[in-house]
C-alpha positions in Angstrom: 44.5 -8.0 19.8 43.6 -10.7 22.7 41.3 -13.2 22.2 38.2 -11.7 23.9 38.4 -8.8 21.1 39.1 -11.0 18.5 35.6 -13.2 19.4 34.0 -10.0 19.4 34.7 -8.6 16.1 34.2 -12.2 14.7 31.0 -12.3 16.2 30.0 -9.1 14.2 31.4 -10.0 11.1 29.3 -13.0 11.7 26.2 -10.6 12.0 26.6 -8.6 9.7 27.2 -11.4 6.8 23.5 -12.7 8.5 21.8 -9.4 7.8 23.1 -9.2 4.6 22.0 -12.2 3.5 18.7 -12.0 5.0 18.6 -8.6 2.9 19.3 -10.2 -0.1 17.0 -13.0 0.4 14.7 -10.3 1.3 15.0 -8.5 -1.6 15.1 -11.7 -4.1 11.8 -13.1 -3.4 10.4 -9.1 -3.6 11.7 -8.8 -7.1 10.6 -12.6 -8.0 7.3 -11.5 -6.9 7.4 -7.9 -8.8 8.5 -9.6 -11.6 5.9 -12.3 -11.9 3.0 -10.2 -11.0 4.3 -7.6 -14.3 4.5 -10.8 -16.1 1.1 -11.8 -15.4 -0.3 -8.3 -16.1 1.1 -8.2 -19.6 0.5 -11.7 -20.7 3.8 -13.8 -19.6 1.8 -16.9 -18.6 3.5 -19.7 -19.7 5.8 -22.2 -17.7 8.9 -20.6 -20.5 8.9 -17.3 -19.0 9.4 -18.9 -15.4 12.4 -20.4 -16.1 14.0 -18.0 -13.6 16.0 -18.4 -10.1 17.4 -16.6 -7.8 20.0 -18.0 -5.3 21.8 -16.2 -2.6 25.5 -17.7 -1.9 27.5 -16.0 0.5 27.4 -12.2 0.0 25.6 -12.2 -3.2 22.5 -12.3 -5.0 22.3 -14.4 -8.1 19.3 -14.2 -10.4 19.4 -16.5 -13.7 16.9 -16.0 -16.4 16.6 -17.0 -20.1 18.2 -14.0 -22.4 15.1 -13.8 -24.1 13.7 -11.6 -20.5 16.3 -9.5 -21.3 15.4 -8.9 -25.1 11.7 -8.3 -24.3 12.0 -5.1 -22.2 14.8 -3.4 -25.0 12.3 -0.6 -26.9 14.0 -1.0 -30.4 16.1 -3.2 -32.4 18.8 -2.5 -34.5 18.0 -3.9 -38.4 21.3 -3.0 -40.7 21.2 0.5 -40.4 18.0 1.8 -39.0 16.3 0.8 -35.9 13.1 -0.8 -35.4 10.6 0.6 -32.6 8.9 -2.4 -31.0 6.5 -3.2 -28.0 8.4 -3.8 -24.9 7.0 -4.9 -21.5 9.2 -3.5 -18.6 9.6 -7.1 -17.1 13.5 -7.1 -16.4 15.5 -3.4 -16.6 12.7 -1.4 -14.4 12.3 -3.7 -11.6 15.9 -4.9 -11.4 17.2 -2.0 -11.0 14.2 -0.2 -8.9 15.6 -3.1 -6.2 18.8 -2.4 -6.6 18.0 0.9 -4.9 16.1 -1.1 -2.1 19.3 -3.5 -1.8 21.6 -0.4 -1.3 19.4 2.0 0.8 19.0 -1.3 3.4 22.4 -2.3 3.5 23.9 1.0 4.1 21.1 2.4 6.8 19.4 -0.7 8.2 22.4 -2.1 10.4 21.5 -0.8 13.1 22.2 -1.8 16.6 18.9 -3.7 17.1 19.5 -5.6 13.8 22.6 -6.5 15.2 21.4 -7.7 18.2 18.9 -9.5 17.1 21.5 -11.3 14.5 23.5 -12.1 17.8 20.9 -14.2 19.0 20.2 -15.6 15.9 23.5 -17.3 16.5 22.9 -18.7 20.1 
């Protein structure tokens, strides 16, 4: 490989690690937003249910949260041996994972040739 083709295909693989970030970034402030607005819907309004961030490093979308998001969206709990039907507000599994979809649809059908274009000249 000479040097011209090896700027080339480093200059793609600099593109493409743009678009996906950009994606996830994207897609992290969508699923902030979803989440917050479910929140608000069902009664989450105090500052202890925002303790949440999401950070993108790299390739990867990080989303923190207190486990306590997590336990609010399970429908029943297990009590020795029987299990307890409770109320649960869909504020982590159904929107997580309804992105996820978005996150994988975009990444494998949006790089298209304008995207990577206009990631080139992003660069200069």
């Amino acid at each position: 490989m000479n040097l011209r083709q090896h700027r080339n295909q480093t200059s793609a693989d600099i593109a493409q690690g743009k678009f996906v970030s950009r994606v996830l970034k994207e897609e992290g402030a969508d699923i902030n937003i979803a989440i917050n607005n479910t929140m608000a819907s069902a009664g989450f309004s105090s500052s202890f249910w925002q303790d949440k961030v999401f950070s993108v490093s790299g390739n990867s979308l990080e989303y923190r949260h207190t486990p306590i998001h997590r336990f609010v969206d399970i429908k029943t709990r297990k009590v020795g041996n029987t299990s307890i039907r409770k109320k649960r507000y869909p504020i982590h599994n159904k929107i997580i994972y309804g992105h996820l979809n978005n996150i994988a649809r975009e990444l494998m059908y949006g790089y298209t040739e304008s995207v990577i274009d206009q990631m080139l000249n992003l660069e200069k």
